[in-house]
TORLUMZA-721393 format. One record per residue (C-alpha): residue in one letter; x, y, z. Coordinates in steps of 0.02 Angstrom, whole numbers, plus 32768, in hexadecimal, padded with zeros to 4 digits. Example, Ala and Ser with C-alpha at 12.3 -4.5 7.8 and 13.67 -1.06 7.14 Angstrom:
TORLUMZA-721393
[a [8267 7F1F 8186]]
[s [82AC 7FCB 8165]]
end
This chain:
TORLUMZA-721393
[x [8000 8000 8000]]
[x [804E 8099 7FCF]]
[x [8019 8123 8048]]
[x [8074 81B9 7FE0]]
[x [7FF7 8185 7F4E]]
[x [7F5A 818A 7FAC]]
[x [7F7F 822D 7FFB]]
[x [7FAB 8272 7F55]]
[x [7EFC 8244 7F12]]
[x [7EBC 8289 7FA3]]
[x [7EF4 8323 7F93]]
[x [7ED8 831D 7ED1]]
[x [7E1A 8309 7F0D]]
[x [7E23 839A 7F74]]
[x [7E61 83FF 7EFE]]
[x [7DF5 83E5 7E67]]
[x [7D54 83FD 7EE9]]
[x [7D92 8499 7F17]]
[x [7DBB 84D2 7E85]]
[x [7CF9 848B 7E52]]
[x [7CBA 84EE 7EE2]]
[x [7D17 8598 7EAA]]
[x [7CD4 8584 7DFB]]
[x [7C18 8580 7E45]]
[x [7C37 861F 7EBC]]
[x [7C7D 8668 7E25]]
[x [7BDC 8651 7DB5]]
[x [7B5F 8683 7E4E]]
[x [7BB8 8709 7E8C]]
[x [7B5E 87C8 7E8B]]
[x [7C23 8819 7EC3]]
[x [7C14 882F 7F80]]
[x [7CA7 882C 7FDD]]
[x [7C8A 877C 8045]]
[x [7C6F 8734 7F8D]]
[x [7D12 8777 7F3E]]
[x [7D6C 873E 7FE2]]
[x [7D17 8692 7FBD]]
[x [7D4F 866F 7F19]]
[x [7E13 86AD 7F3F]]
[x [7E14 862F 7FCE]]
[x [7DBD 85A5 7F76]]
[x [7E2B 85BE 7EE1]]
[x [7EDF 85E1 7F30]]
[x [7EBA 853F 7F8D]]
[x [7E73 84D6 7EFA]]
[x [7F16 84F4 7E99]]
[x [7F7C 84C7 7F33]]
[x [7F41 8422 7F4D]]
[x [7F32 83FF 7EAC]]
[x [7FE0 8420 7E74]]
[x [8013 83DB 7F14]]
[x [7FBE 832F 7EF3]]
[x [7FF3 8340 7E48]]
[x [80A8 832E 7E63]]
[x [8096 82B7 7F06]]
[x [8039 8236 7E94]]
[x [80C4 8263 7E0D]]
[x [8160 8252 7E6A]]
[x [812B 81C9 7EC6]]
[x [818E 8127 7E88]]
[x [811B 807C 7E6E]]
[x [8174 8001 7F03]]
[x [8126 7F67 7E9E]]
end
């Protein structure tokens, strides 16, 4: 069981939802301040796990 894989898909998963979840504040946003806030946070963090999880899966050597 490799444990560096998993978490890598994990975080892959976490990443693409939030980056799901800042494309739907995006389209039902009316440009308040707590919804611009929103979306930067959602976004910044969506692209962090993602790349992170990205590269974790990629580097990650099969121990077959």
């Amino acid at each position: 069981m490799n444990l560096k894989r998993i978490f890598g898909a994990l975080l892959t998963a976490l990443g693409i939802g939030a980056l799901i979840y800042a494309a739907v504040l995006f389209t039902n946003t009316s440009g308040g301040n707590q919804d611009i806030k929103a979306l930067i946070i959602y976004g910044i963090l969506g692209l962090i796990f993602f790349s992170s999880g990205i590269s974790l899966v990629r580097t990650t050597k099969d121990e077959s």
